[in-house]
VEXBADREN-250663 format. One record per residue (C-alpha): y, z, x. Coordinates in steps of 0.02 Angstrom, whole numbers, always signed. Example, Ala and Ser with C-alpha at 12.3 -4.5 7.8 and 13.67 -1.06 7.14 Angstrom:
+--------+--------+--------+
:     py :     pz :     px :
+--------+--------+--------+
:   -225 :   +390 :   +615 :
:    -53 :   +357 :   +684 :
+--------+--------+--------+
***
This chain:
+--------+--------+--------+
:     py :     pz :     px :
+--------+--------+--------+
:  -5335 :  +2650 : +13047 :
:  -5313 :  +2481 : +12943 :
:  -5438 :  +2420 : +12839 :
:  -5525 :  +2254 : +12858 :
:  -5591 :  +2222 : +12685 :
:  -5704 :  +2086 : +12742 :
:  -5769 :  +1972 : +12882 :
:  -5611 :  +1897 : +12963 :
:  -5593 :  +1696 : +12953 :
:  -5489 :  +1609 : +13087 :
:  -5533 :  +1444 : +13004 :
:  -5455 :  +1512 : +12841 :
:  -5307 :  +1597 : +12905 :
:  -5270 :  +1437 : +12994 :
:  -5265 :  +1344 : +12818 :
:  -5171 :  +1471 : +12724 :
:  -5049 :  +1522 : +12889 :
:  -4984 :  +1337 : +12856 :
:  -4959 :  +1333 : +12674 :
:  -4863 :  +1529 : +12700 :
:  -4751 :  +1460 : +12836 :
:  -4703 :  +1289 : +12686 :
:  -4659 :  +1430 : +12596 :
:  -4548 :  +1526 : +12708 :
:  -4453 :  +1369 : +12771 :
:  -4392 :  +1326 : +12597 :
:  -4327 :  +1502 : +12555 :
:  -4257 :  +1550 : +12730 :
:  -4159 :  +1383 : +12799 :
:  -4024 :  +1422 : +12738 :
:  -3977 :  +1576 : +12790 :
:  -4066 :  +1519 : +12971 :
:  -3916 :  +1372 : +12972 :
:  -3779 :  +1510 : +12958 :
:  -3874 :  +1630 : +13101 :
:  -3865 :  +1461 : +13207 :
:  -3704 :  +1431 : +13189 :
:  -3645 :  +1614 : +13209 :
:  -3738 :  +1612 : +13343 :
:  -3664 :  +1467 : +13445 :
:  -3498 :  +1448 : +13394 :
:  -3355 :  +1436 : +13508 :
:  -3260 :  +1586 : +13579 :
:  -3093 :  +1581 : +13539 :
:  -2919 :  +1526 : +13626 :
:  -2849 :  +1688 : +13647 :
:  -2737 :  +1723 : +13469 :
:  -2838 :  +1622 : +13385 :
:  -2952 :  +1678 : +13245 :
:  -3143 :  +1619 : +13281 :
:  -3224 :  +1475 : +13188 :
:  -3318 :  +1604 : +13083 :
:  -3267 :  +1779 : +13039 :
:  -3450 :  +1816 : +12981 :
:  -3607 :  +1778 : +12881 :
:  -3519 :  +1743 : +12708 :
:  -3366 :  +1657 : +12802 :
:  -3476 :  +1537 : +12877 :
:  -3591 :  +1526 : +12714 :
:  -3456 :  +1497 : +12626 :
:  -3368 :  +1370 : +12746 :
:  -3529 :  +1263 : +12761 :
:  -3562 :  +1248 : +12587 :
:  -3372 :  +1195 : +12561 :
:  -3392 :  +1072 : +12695 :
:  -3567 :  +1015 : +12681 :
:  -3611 :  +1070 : +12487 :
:  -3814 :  +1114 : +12474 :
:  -3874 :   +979 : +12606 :
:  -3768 :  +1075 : +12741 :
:  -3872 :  +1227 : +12716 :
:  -4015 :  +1132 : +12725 :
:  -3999 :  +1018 : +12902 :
:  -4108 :  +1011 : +13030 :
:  -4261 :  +1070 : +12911 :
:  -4372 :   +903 : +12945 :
:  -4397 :   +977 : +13112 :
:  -4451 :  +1163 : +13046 :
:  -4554 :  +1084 : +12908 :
:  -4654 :   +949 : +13014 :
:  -4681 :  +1092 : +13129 :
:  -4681 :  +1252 : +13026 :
:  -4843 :  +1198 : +12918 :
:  -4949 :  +1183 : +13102 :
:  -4858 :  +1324 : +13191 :
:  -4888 :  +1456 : +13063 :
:  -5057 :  +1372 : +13032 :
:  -5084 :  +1408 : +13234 :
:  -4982 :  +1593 : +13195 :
:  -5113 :  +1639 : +13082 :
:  -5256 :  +1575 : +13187 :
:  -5196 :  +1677 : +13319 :
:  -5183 :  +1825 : +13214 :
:  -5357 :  +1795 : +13163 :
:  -5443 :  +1757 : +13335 :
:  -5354 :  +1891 : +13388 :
:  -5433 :  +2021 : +13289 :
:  -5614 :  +1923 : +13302 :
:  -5601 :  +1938 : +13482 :
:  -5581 :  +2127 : +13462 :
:  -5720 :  +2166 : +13366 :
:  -5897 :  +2195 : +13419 :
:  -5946 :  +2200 : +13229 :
:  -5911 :  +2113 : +13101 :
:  -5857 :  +2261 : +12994 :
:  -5751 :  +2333 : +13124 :
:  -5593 :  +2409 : +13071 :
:  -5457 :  +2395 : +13183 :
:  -5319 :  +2516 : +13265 :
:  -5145 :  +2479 : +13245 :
:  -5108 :  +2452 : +13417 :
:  -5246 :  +2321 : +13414 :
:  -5182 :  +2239 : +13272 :
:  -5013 :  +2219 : +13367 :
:  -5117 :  +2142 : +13535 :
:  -5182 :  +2021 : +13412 :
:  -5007 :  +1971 : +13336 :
:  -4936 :  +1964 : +13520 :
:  -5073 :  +1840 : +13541 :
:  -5031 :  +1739 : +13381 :
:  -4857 :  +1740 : +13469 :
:  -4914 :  +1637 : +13634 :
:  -5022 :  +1488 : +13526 :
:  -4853 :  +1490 : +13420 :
:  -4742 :  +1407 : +13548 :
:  -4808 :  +1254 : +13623 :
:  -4786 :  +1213 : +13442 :
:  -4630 :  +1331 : +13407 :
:  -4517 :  +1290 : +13577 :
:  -4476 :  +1114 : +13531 :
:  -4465 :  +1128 : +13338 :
:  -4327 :  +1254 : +13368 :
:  -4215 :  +1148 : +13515 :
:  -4209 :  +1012 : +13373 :
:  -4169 :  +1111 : +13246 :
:  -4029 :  +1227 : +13343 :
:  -3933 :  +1058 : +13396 :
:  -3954 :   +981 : +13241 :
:  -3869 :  +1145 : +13148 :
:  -3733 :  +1140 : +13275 :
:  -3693 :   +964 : +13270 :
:  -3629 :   +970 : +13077 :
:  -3495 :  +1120 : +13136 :
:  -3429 :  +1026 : +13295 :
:  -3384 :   +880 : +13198 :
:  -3486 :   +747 : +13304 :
:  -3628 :   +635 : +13256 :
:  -3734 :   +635 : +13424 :
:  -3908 :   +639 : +13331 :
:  -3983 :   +538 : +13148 :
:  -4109 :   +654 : +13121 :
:  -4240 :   +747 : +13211 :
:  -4353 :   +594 : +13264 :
:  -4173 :   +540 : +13362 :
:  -4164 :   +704 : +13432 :
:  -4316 :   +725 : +13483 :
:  -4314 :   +532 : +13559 :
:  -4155 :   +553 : +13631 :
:  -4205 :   +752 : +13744 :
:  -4332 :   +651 : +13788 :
:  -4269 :   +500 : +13860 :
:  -4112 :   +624 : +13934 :
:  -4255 :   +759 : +14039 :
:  -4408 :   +715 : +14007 :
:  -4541 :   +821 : +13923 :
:  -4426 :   +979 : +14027 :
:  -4303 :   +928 : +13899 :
:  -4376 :   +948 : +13737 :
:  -4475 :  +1097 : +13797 :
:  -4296 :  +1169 : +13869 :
:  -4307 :  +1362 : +13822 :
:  -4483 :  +1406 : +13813 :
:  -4485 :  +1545 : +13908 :
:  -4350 :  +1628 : +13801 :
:  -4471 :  +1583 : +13644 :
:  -4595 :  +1672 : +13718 :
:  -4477 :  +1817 : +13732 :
:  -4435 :  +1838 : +13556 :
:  -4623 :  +1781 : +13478 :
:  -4704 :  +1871 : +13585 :
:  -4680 :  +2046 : +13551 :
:  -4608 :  +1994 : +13385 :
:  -4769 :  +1914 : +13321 :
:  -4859 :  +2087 : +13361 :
:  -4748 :  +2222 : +13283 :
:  -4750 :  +2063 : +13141 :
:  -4922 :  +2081 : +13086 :
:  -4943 :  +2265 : +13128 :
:  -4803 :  +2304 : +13020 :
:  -4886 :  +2194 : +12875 :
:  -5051 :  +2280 : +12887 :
:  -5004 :  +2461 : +12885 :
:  -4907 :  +2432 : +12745 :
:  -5025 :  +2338 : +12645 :
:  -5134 :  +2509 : +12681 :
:  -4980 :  +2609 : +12635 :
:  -4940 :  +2520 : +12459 :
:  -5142 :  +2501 : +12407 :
:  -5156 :  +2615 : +12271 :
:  -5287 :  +2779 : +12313 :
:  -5462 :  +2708 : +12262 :
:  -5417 :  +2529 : +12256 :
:  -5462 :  +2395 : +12402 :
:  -5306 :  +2304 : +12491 :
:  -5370 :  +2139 : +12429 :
:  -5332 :  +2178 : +12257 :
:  -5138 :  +2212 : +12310 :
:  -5018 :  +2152 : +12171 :
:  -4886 :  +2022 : +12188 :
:  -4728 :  +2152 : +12193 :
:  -4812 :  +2230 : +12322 :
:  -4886 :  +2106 : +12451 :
:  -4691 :  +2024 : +12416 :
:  -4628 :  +2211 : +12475 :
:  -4752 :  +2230 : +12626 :
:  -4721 :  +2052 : +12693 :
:  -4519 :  +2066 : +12666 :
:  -4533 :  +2231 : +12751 :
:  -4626 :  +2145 : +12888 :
:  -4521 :  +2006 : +12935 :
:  -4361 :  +2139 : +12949 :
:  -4446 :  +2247 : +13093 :
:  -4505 :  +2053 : +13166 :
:  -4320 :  +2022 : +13167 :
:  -4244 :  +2191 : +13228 :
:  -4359 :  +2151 : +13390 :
:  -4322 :  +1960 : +13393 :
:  -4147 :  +1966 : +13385 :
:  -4070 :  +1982 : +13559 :
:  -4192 :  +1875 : +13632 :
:  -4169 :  +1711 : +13501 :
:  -3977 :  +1761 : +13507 :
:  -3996 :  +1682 : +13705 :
:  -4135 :  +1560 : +13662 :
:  -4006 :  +1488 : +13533 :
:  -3871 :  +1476 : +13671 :
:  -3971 :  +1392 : +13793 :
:  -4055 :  +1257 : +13693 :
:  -3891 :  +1221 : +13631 :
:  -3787 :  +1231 : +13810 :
:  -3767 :  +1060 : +13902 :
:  -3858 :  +1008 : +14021 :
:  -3819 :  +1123 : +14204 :
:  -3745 :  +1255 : +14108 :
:  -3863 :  +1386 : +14160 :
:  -3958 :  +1340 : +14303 :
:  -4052 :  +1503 : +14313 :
:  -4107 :  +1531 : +14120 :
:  -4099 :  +1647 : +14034 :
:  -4013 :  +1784 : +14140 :
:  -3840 :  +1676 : +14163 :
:  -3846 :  +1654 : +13979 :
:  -3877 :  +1853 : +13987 :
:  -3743 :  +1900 : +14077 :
:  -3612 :  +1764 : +14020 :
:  -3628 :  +1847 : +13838 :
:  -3640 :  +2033 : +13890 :
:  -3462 :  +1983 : +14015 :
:  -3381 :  +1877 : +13909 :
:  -3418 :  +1961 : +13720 :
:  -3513 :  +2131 : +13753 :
:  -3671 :  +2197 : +13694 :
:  -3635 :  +2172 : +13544 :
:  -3659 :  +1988 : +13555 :
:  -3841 :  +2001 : +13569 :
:  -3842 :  +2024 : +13378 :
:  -3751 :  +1896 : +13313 :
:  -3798 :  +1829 : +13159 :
:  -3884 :  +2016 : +13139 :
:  -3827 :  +2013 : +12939 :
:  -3883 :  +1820 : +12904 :
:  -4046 :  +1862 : +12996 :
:  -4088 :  +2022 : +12895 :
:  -4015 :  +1953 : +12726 :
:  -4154 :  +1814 : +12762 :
:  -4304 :  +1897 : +12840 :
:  -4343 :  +2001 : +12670 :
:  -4359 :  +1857 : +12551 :
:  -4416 :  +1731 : +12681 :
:  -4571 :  +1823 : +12744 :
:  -4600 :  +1904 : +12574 :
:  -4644 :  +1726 : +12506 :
:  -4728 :  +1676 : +12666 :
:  -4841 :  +1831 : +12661 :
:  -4875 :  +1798 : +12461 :
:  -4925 :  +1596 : +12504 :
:  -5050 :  +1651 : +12636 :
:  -5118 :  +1779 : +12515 :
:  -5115 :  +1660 : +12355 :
:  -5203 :  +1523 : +12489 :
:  -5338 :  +1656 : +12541 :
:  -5380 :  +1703 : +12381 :
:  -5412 :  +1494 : +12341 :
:  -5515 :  +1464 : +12506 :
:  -5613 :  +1620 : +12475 :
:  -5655 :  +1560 : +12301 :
:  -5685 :  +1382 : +12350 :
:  -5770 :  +1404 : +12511 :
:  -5834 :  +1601 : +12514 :
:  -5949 :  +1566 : +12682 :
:  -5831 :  +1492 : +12785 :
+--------+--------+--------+
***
């Protein structure tokens, strides 16, 4: 059973959600830019080597190419977005557990804990869905060579003006797919090891640093190792042109599993991992550190 120290807040976790997901932005871009770009690069002309042999090839090649700003494109879209979609994230997260409480007190199951993450994981992508089309097209767009978009305000204006609100929404479905049940083994996996790492005797709000760093680093690797296949074809379809798959998600499906195996599903699998630990660790620690504030500021919200 985890252990709910105290009356749960949506209102709060809705403040400190947004400042966790500021946080995780500006550690994990980078390493998001090279699972992009592993993700949608080119296959090959037969005999010829592929654009990037791996994580470090294409780190290495982008930072060559680009220097620091390459590792960092297309975050004005994840920013402008991240701050209200993890705010909404934590809400979720938050409601979630309210709604399954008949007592304040209550101390939830695990399995209810991951019902209310899945839910966190459904008010995540109205917000989520068109953050990441910008973002994926605007990572690509630096590799291919061509300048179709200025920024993310011209990307966005542009999807729109090209399909219509269809357009900039293109891939929600496969969003929901990977946030989903992401979102819920997410915040299970955070609390149960928040329980596991509190010290016998002591409370889990009075978890150190190290620790809440370790349980929230932890977290965002088993988020991942359930995301993966599922933003793998999101990532390919927001990216494909216009027609390419006229039934979703399942021509993208079988084009990779035909064309490049099962394997394919993971690319990007080491830039993914190598960024989930520190990434979530520091987005975990800012929703903590932001509790803690509104707590002290505003105890009876």
């Amino acid at each position: 059973m985890a252990e709910q120290p105290q009356p749960i807040s949506p209102v709060k976790n809705f403040f400190a959600g947004g400042f966790g997901g500021v946080c995780l932005v500006f550690v994990g871009h980078p390493l998001d830019t090279i699972k992009v770009r592993l993700q949608t690069q080119p296959k090959p002309q037969p005999g010829q080597p592929p654009l990037y042999s791996g994580t470090f090839d294409c780190f290495r090649k982008t930072l060559v190419g680009e220097g620091v700003r390459g590792l960092y494109r297309g975050m004005a879209a994840p920013i402008i977005g991240v701050t209200p979609m993890f705010a909404v994230c934590f809400f979720g997260f938050g409601l979630g557990k309210r709604l399954q409480q008949r007592k304040p007190d209550d101390v939830l199951t695990y399995p209810q804990l991951f019902a209310a993450g899945m839910l966190s994981g459904v008010f995540t992508t109205v917000i989520m869905a068109p953050g990441e089309r910008i973002k994926c097209l605007l990572q690509i767009q630096a590799a291919t060579g061509e300048t179709k978009y200025s920024g993310s305000l011209d990307c966005a204006k542009q999807l729109y003006r090209e399909a219509g609100i269809r357009g900039v929404y293109k891939g929600t479905v496969l969003t929901l797919m990977r946030d989903v049940p992401a979102s819920g083994m997410y915040f299970m996996t955070y609390e149960w090891l928040k329980n596991v790492l509190t010290p016998e005797g002591k409370s889990v709000s009075d978890l150190s640093a190290p620790r809440i760093l370790l349980a929230g680093g932890l977290a965002g690797i088993f988020n991942w190792a359930v995301a993966i296949p599922p933003d793998v074809l999101k990532s390919r379809f927001q990216t494909a042109p216009p027609g390419k798959y006229p039934n979703g998600f399942r021509d993208v499906l079988r084009e990779l599993l035909r064309e490049e195996g099962v394997a394919s599903l993971y690319k990007g699998f080491t830039a993914v991992m190598i960024r989930a630990f520190p990434a979530n660790a520091a987005c975990f620690l800012g929703f903590e550190v932001a509790m803690k504030f509104l707590n002290w500021i505003a105890p009876g919200l």
